[in-house]
C-alpha positions in Angstrom: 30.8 14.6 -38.0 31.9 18.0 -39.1 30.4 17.9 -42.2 26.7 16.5 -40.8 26.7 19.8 -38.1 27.5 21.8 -41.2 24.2 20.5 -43.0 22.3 20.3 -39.7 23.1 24.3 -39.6 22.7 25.5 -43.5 19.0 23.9 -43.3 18.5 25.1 -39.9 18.9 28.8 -41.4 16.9 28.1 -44.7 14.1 26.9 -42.2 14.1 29.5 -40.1 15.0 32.5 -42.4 14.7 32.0 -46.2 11.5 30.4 -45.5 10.3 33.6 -43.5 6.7 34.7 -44.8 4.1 36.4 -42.7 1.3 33.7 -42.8 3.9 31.0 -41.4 4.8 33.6 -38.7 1.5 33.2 -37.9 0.8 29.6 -38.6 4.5 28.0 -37.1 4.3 29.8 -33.2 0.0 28.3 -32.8 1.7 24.7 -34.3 4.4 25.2 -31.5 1.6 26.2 -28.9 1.3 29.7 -28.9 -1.8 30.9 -28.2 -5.4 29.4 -27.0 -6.5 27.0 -30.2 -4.4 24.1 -28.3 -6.0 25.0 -25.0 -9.9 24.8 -26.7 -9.1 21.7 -28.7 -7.9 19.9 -25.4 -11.1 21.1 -23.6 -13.4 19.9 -26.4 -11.7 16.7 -27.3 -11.5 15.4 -23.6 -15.3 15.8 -23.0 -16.3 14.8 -26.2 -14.1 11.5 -25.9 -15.2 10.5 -22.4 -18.9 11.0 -23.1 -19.4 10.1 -27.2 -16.6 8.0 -27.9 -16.7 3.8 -28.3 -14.2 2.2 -25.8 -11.9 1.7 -28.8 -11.2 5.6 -29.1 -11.3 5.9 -25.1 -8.1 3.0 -24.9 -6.7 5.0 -27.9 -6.7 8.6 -26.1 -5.7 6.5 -22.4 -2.4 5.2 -24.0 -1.9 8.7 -25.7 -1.9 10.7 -22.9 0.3 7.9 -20.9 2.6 7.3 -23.4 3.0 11.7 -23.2 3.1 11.9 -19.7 6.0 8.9 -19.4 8.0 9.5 -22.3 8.8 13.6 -22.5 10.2 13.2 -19.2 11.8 9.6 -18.5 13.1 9.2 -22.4 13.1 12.7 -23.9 14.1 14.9 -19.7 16.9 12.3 -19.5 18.2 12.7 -23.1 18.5 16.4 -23.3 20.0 16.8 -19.7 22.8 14.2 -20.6 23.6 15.9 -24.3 22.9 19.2 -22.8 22.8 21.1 -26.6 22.4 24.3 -26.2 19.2 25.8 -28.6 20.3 27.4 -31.5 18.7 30.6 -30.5 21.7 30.6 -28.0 24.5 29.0 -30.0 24.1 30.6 -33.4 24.0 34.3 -34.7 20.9 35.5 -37.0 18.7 33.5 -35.8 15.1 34.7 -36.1 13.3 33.4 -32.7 9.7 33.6 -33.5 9.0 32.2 -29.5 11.6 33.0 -27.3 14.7 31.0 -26.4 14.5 29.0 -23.0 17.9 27.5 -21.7 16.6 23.8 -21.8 18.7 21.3 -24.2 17.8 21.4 -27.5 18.5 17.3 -28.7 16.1 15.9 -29.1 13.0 18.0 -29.8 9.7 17.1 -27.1 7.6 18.4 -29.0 8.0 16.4 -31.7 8.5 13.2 -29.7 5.4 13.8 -28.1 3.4 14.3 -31.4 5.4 11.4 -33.2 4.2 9.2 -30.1 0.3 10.3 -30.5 0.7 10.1 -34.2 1.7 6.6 -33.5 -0.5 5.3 -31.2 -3.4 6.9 -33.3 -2.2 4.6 -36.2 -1.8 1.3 -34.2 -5.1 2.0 -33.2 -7.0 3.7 -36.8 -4.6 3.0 -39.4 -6.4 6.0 -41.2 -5.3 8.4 -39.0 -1.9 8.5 -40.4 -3.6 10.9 -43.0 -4.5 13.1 -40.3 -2.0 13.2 -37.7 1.4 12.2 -39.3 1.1 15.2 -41.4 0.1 17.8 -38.0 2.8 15.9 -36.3 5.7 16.8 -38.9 3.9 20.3 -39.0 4.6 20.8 -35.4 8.3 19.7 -35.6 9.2 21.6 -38.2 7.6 24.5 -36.6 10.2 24.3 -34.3 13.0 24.6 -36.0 10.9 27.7 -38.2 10.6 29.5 -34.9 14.5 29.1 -33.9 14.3 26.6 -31.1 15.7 23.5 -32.2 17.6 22.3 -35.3 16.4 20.2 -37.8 18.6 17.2 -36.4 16.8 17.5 -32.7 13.1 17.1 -34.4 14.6 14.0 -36.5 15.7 12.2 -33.8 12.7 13.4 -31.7 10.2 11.6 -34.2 12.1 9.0 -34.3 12.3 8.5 -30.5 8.2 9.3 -30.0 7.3 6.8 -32.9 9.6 4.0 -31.5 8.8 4.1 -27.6 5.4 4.8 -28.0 4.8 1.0 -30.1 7.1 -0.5 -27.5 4.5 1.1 -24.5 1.6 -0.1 -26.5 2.9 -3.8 -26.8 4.4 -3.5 -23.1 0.5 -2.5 -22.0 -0.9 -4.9 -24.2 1.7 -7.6 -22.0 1.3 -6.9 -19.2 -2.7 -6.9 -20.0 -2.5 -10.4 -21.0 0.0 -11.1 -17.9 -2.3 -9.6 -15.2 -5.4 -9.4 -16.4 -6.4 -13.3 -17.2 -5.3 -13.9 -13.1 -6.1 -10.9 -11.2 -9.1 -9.6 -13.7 -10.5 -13.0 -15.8 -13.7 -11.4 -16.4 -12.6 -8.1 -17.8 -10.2 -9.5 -19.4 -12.6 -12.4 -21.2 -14.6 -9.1 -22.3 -11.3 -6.9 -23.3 -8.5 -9.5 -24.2 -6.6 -7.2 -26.9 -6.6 -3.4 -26.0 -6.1 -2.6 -29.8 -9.2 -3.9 -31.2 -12.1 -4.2 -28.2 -14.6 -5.0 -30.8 -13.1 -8.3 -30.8 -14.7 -9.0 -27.0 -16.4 -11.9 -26.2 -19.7 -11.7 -28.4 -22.7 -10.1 -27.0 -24.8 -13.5 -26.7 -22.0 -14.9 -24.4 -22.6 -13.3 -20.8 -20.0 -12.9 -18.3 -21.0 -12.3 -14.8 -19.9 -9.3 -13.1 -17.4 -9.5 -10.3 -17.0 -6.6 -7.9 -13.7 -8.1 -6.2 -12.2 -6.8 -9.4 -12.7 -3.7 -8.9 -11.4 -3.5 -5.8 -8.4 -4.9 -7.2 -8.1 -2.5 -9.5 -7.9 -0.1 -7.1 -5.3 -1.5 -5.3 -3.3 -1.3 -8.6 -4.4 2.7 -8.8 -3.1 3.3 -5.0 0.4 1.5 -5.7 0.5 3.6 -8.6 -0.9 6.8 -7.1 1.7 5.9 -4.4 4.8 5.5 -6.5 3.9 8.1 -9.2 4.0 11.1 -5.5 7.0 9.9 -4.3 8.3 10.5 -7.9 7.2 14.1 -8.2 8.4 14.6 -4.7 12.1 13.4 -5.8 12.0 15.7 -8.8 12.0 19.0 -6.6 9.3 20.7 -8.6 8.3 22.5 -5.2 10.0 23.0 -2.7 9.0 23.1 1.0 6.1 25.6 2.8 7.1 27.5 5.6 5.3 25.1 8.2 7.2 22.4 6.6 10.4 23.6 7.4 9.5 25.6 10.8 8.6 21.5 11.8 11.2 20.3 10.5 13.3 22.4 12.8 10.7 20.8 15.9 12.5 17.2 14.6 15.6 18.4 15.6 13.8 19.3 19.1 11.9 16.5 20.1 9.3 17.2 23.5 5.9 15.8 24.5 4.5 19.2 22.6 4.9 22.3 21.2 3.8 25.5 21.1 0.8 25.3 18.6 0.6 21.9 17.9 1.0 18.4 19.2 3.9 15.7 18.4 3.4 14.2 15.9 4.2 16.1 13.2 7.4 16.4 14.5 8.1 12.6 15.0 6.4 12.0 11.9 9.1 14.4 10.4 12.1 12.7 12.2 11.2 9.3 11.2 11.2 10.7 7.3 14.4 12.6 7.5 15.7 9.5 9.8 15.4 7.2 6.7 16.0 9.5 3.7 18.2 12.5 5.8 17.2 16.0 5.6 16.1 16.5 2.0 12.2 17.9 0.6 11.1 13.9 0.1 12.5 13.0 3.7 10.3 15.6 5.0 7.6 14.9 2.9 8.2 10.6 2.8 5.2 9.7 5.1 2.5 11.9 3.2 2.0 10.3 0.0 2.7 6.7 2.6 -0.5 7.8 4.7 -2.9 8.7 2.0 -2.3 5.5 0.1 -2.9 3.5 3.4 -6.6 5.8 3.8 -7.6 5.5 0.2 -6.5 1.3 1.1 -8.7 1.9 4.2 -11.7 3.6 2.8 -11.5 1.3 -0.4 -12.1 -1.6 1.5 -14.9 0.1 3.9 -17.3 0.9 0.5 -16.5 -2.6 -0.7 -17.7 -4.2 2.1 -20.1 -1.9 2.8 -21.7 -0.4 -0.7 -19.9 -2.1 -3.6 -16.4 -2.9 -4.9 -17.7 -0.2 -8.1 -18.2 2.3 -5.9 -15.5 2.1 -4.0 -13.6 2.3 -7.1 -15.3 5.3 -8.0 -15.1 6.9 -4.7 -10.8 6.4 -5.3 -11.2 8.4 -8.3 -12.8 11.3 -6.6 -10.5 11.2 -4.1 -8.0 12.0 -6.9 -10.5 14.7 -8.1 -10.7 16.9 -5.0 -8.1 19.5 -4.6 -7.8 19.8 -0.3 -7.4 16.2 -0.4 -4.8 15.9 -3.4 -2.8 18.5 -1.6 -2.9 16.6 1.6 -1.2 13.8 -0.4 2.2 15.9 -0.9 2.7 18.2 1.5 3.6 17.0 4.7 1.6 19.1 7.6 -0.6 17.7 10.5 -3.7 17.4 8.1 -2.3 14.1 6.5 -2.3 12.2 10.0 -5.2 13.5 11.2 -7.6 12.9 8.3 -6.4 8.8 8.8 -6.9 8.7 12.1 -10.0 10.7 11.6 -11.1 8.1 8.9 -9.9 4.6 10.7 -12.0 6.0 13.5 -15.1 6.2 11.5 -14.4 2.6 9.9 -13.8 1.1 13.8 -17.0 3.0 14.4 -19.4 1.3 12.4 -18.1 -1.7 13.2 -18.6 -1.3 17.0 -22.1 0.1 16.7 -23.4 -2.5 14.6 -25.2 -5.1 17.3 -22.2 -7.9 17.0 -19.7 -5.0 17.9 -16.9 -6.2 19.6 -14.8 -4.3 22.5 -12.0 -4.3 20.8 -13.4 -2.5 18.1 -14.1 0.4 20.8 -10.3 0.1 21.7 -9.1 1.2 18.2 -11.9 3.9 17.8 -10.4 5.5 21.1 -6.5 4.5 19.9 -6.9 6.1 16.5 -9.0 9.6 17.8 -5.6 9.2 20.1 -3.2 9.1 17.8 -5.5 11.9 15.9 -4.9 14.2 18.9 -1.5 13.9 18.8 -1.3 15.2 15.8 -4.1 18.0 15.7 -6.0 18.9 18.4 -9.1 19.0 16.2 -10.0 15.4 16.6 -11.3 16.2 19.6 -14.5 17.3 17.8 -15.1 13.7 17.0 -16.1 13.1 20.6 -19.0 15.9 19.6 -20.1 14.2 16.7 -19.8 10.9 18.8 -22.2 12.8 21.3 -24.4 13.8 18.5 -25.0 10.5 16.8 -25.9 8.7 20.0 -28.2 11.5 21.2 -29.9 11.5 17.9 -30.0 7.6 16.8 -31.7 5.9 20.0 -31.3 2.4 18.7 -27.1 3.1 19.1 -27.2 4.6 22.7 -27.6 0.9 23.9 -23.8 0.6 23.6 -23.6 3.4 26.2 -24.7 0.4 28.6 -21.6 -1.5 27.7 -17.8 -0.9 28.4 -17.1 0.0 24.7 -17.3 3.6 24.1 -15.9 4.3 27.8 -13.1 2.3 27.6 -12.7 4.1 24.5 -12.2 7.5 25.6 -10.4 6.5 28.5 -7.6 5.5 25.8 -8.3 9.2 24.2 -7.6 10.6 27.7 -4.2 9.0 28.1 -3.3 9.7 24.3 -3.8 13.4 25.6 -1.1 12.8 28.6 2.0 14.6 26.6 -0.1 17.8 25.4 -1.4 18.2 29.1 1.8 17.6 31.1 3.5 19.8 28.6 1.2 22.7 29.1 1.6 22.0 32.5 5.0 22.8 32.5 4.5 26.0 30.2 1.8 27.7 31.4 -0.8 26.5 29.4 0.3 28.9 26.1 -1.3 25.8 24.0 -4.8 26.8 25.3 -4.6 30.7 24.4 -3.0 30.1 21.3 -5.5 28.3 20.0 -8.1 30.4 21.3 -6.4 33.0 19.6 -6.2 31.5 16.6 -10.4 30.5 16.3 -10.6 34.3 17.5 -12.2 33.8 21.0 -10.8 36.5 22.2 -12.2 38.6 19.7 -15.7 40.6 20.7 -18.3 39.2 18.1 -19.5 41.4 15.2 -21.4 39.4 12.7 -20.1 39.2 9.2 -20.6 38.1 6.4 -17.1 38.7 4.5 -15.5 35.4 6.2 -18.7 33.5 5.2 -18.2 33.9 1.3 -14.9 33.9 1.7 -14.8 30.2 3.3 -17.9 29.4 1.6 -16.1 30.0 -2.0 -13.2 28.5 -0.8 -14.8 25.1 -0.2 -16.4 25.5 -3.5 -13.2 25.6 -5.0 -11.2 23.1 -2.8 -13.7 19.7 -2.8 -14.5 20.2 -6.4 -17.7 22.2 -7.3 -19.6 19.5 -8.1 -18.8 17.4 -5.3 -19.5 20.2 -2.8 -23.0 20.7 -3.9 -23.4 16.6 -4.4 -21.8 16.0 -0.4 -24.1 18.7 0.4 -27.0 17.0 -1.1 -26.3 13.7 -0.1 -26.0 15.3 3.8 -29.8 16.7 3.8 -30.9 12.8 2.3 -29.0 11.2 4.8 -31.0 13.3 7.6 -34.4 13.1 5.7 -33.5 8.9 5.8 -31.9 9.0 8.9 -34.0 5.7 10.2 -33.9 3.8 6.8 -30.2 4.0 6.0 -28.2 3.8 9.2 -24.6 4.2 7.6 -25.6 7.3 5.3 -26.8 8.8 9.1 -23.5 7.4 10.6 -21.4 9.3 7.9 -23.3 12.3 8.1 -22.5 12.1 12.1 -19.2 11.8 11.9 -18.6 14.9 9.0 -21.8 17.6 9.1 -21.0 18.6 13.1 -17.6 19.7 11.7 -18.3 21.2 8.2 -21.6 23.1 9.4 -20.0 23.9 12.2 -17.0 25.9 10.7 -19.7 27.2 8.0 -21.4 29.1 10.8 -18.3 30.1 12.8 -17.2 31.8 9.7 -19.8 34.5 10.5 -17.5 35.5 13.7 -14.1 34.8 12.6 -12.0 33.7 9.7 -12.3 30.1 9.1 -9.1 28.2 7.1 -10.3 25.4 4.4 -7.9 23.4 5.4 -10.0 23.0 9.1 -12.7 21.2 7.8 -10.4 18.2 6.0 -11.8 15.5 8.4 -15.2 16.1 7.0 -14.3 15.5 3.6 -13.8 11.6 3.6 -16.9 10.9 5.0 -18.8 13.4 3.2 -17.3 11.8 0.1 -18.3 8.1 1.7 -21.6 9.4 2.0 -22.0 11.0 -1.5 -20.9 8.0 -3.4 -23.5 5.7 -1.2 -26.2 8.3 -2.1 -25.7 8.3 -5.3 -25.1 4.0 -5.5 -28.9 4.1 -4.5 -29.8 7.5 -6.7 -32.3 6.7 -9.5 -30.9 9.8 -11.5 -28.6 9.7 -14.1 -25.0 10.8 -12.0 -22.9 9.1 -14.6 -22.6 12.2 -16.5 -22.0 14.8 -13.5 -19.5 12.1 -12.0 -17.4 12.0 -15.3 -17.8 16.3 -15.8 -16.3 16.2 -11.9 -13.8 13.8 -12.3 -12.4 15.9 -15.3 -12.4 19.3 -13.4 -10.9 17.7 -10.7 -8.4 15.5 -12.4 -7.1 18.5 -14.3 -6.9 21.0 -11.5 -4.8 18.5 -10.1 -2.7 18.2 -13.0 -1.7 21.8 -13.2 -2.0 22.4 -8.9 0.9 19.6 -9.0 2.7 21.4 -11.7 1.7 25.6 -12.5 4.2 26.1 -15.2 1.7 23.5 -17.6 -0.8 26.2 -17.8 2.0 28.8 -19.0 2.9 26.0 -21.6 -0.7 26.1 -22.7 -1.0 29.1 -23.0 2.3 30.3 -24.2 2.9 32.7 -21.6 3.9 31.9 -17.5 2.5 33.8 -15.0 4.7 35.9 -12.8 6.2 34.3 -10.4 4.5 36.8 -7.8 1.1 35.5 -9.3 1.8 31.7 -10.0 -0.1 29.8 -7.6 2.8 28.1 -6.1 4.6 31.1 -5.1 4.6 29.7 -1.5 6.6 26.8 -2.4 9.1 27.6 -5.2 12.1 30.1 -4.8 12.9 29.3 -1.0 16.2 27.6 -2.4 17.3 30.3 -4.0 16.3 32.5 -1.3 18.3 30.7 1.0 21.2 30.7 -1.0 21.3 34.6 -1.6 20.8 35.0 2.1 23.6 33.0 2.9 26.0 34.5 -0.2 25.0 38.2 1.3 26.0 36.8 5.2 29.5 35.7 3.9 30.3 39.3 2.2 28.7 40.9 4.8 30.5 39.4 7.5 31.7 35.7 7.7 31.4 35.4 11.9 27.4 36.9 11.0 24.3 35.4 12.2 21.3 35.6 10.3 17.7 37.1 12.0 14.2 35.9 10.0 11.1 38.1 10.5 9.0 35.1 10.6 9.5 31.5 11.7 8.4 30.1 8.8 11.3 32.0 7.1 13.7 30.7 9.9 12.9 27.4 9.1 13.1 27.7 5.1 16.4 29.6 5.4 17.5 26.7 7.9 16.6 24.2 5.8 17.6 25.1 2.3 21.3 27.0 3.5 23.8 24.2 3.6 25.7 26.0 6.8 22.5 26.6 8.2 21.2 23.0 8.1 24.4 21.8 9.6 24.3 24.4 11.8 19.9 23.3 12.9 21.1 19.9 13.4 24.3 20.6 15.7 22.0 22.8 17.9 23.8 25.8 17.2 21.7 27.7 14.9 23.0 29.9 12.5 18.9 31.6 11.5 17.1 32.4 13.9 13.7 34.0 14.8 13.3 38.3 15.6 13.1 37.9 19.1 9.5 38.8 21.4 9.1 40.0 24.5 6.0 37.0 24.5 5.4 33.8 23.0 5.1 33.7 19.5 6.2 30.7 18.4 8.1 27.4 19.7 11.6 29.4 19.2 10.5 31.4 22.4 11.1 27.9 24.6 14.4 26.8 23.1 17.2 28.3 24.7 19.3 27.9 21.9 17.0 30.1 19.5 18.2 33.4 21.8 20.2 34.9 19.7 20.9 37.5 23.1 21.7 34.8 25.1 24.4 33.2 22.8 25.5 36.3 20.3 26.7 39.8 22.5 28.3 41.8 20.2 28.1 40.0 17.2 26.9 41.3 13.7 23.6 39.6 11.8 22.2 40.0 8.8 17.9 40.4 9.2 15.6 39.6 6.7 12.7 40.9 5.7 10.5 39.1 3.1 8.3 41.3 0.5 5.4 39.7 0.5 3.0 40.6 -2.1 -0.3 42.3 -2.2 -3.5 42.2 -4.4 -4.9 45.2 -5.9 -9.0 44.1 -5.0 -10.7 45.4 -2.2 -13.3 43.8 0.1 -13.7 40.2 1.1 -12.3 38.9 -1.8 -9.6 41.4 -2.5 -9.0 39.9 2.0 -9.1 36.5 0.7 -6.7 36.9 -2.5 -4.5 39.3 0.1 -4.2 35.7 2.2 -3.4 33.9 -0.9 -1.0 35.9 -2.1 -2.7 36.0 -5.8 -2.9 38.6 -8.3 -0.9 40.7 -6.5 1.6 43.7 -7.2 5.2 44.4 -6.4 5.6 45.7 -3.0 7.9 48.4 -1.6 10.5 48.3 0.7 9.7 48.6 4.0 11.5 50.4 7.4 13.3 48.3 9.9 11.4 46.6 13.0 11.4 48.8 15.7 13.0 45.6 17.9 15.6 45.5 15.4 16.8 49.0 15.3 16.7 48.7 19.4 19.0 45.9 19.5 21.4 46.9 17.6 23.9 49.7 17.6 23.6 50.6 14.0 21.5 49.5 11.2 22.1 49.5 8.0 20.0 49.1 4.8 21.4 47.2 2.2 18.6 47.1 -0.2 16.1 44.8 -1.4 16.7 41.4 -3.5 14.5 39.8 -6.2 15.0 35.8 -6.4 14.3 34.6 -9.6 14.1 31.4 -10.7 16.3 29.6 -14.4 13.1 30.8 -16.8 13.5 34.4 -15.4 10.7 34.9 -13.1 10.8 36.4 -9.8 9.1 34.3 -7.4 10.4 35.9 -3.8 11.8 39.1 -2.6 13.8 39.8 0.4 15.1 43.0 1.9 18.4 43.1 3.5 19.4 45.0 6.3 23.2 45.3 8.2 23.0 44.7 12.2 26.0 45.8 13.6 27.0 44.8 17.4 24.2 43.6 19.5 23.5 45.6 22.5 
């Protein structure tokens, strides 16, 4: 094959040099997607298609964007990591790189996979389109070997790929369309039989009756998918864990009736997912993607019954389109468990209040507000909101006569038994702590920096569109409170809790995450509003959808944005700063401990860092489960955190004399001032470099001698410095 690298080379370098001229230095980089023009063209196209285009061109842009989105990185990722070819902007000399080189493989080509597949599916759709896009698609491979990233045999066999899997996924769709669709969807199907020409339907004199049980089907198909496609990205490592992640991960490995800040169930939750898949990011994070599929199963089949299989379909998709709630979905903190049992609680609900309502339907409303508890002591505002909707809807406070809603919270109360005997036993630390934490200890001075702040945060997190629409739907519900008994149900069971952290943000800083058992329902109650609305949603619904739908996109992966746009943001800046780097981090720590001194231990500044450096250090995470730490916590005089009640987390008690290596991370800081400049500050965004800083005082006490050993900048395979850490010496503990 000596003589074919040869060729591949010579017209590699009359490519990329002799064909040098200064408009195809322009041209080549925009084909390769440098620059905005791809950016604009994706934001036109996608509206334009959705809102003007026949259901021929909407199928046709579908199966594009799925036959993308499964080939780059099953056919195309798998490819180049088992070739492993290095570009020839590494590999050869002279080489003009018009982009810059990344270390990725170079065989085959994505880029022109991906184009090759669109091309194609354009043509099995409009054989016209060839004229158009085989001729952009060969533009944009050659642009890449013209701007010194890939060689002229990478972008063959990349076309080549891209055209041949992408008519294999059309005719597998088309299959499994037949397969499926004439048993579990016979109507759409009698409408839609072939995918690649929908104008050959049933004709428009033949009428087919509508059948909402398909939609609901349909959206069992979208959770197993949503379901499978999240435990996917979890296994890929794109992120790694927060720092709560990991500081509960470490509670797993110290299982009580409570803890310091939070109930158990996080932390069983936690062991059970590292039980089945061992201590790894998707064993933490199993049981997240597991308990929003089984809500979205749960709410689906609440709107069905209750508004429409349509709706509920529709309501699915939102669900999809709402940041807070997509990020509930991966990460695995005591939101995920809480929302459910916040949600089965409101479907038990309505049943029991309706006049057949049946005891046992009582029983699960007090088991799941329970189990709710256990996992965030917020649930207990759904006893107010209970309290509200029967002293506001007198035809429900009937029930009040019965043994329903009292043996109800009688199950509550004993769900509560292992927070309360805990606190017993430890002073009650549960109850100032989260005191602390609402800021009741805090004198009151009216503000309104915390109210924008939440206020725009909100705005951002439920999708703009759907926070004005849940709003809207919230002030119907009261004005029809007698007419529509589940819109006034809804609104019970989410207004107390949104308005109610609206106006507390006037005294104190309010988290968006606090308010994520209001959002189901206020989603429940938006999509019934607007089932009944005479005004044309269609449009805002699909505009919402989009937004939300792409946030998602690039919230699940921030590195498509810099691919967009041809240039990444710094990792300081990127918007998943908290979760990406901590690997590294870890690793640097624990290659600094073993120069520094072998015997050392190691001393985090915060315990989410003592559980990320636990976690991701392999001696460490032998060390965490052995219950012999290796990281652990500075030390405090008063509770801070759950490390103050494990024994084994005194580094004074077990390590006299030894040396340690503390860690100090460098977070950054934004350059704004005010109550955004606060908010961006707690979001760690647009922020600059920070300095190094002195020792702890505690630190400098405890020791005999201290020594600074500089600061370290983790960066990540593209270059990009996502976390810095500064390093100091402890020598002999007093």
């Amino acid at each position: 094959m000596h003589w074919v690298q040869s060729l591949d080379i010579a017209l590699f370098h009359f490519i990329n040099g002799a064909l040098g001229n200064p408009f195809f230095d322009w041209l080549m980089p925009v084909l390769s997607g440098r620059g905005v023009p791809w950016l604009i063209a994706v934001v036109i196209a996608i509206p334009a298609i959705l809102f003007f285009g026949s259901a021929r061109l909407k199928l046709c842009a579908l199966l594009m964007l799925l036959v993308v989105a499964l080939g780059d990185p099953l056919v195309v990722g798998t490819i180049k990591n088992a070739v492993a070819r290095p570009r020839p902007c590494l590999a050869l000399p002279d080489v003009v790189d018009r982009l810059g080189c990344t270390t990725s493989g170079s065989l085959p080509s994505a880029h022109a996979a991906n184009w090759f597949a669109m091309a194609m599916v354009a043509f099995l759709f409009y054989r016209r389109s060839a004229w158009f896009m085989l001729p952009l698609a060969a533009g944009v491979a050659l642009s890449r070997v013209y701007c010194g990233v890939h060689y002229p045999s990478d972008i063959c066999l990349g076309a080549i790929l891209g055209a041949g899997y992408a008519v294999a996924f059309v005719l597998l769709v088309q299959s499994i369309w037949n397969f499926i669709g004439r048993r579990a969807f016979p109507h759409w199907h009698g409408r839609l039989p072939s995918l690649l020409h929908p104008e050959s339907a049933v004709p428009s004199e033949v009428r087919i009756p509508k059948s909402e049980v398909e939609w609901v089907r349909l959206g069992y198909a979208v959770i197993f998918l949503a379901l499978a496609g999240r435990w996917f990205y979890l296994a890929s490592g794109i992120i790694g864990l927060s720092e709560d992640e990991a500081y509960q991960w470490l509670w797993s490995k110290h299982l009580a009736l409570s803890y310091y800040s939070k109930p158990p169930g996080i932390a069983l939750l936690q062991w059970a997912g590292t039980s089945l898949w061992g201590d790894t990011n998707f064993g933490v994070r199993f049981f997240s993607p597991l308990l929003a599929a089984v809500m979205s199963l749960l709410v689906l089949r609440f709107m069905a019954r209750e508004v429409g299989g349509r709706a509920a379909f529709c309501l699915l998709l939102i669900t999809f389109a709402t940041p807070l709630l997509v990020v509930g979905s991966i990460l695995m903190t005591i939101d995920p468990p809480l929302v459910l049992c916040w949600m089965w609680a409101v479907v038990a609900g309505w049943r029991a209040v309706q006049a057949d309502g049946k005891t046992r339907d009582w029983l699960v409303v007090g088991l799941a507000m329970g189990l709710g508890f256990l996992c965030k002591y917020t649930a207990m505002l759904q006893l107010v909101c209970w309290a509200i909707f029967f002293a506001l809807n007198k035809p429900a406070r009937c029930h009040l006569r019965k043994s329903g809603p009292w043996l109800a919270l009688l199950v509550f109360g004993i769900c509560t038994l292992p927070v309360v005997i805990w606190n017993s036993q430890h002073g009650w630390i549960t109850v100032s702590h989260v005191a602390g934490d609402a800021g009741l200890h805090s004198q009151w001075k009216p503000t309104l920096n915390y109210f924008f702040e939440f206020t725009g945060a909100e705005f951002g997190l439920l999708n703009p569109i759907f926070f004005i629409a849940a709003l809207w739907a919230t002030v119907a519900a009261w004005r029809h409170r007698q007419e529509k008994p589940l819109w006034f149900f809804l609104c019970c069971m989410s207004a107390p809790v949104f308005l109610g952290h609206w106006l507390y943000s006037l005294h104190s800083r309010v988290q968006p995450n606090w308010i994520a058992v209001a959002v189901p329902p206020m989603l429940c109650l938006m999509v019934a509003f607007w089932n009944e609305s005479r005004r044309r949603v269609k449009p805002w619904l699909a505009a919402a959808l989009l937004l939300g739908v792409v946030a998602s996109v690039f919230m699940h992966s921030t590195d498509l944005l810099g691919r967009l746009a041809a240039h990444k943001l710094p990792g300081d800046k990127d918007l998943s700063h908290r979760v990406r780097g901590w690997r590294e981090t870890a690793l640097a720590v624990e290659s600094e401990r073993a120069q520094f001194d072998t015997n050392a231990f190691i001393i985090a500044d915060h315990y989410g860092a003592t559980g990320l450096f636990s976690f991701y250090s392999p001696p460490a995470r032998a060390a965490a489960q052995a219950r012999a730490p290796l990281v652990y916590c500075i030390d405090s005089d008063a509770p801070m955190n759950q490390f103050y009640f494990w024994d084994d987390y005194n580094y004074r008690a077990h390590r006299l004399g030894g040396n340690a290596l503390f860690v100090l991370r460098l977070d950054p800081y934004p350059l704004e001032k005010g109550w955004l400049g606060k908010w961006l500050r707690h979001q760690q965004i647009f922020a600059q470099v920070p300095p190094p800083k002195p020792v702890p005082e505690r630190i400098a006490a405890e020791f005999e001698t201290v020594t600074n050993l500089g600061v370290r900048e983790i960066s990540l395979p593209d270059g990009r410095v996502f976390q810095r850490v500064q390093l100091f010496g402890c020598y002999h503990l007093k």
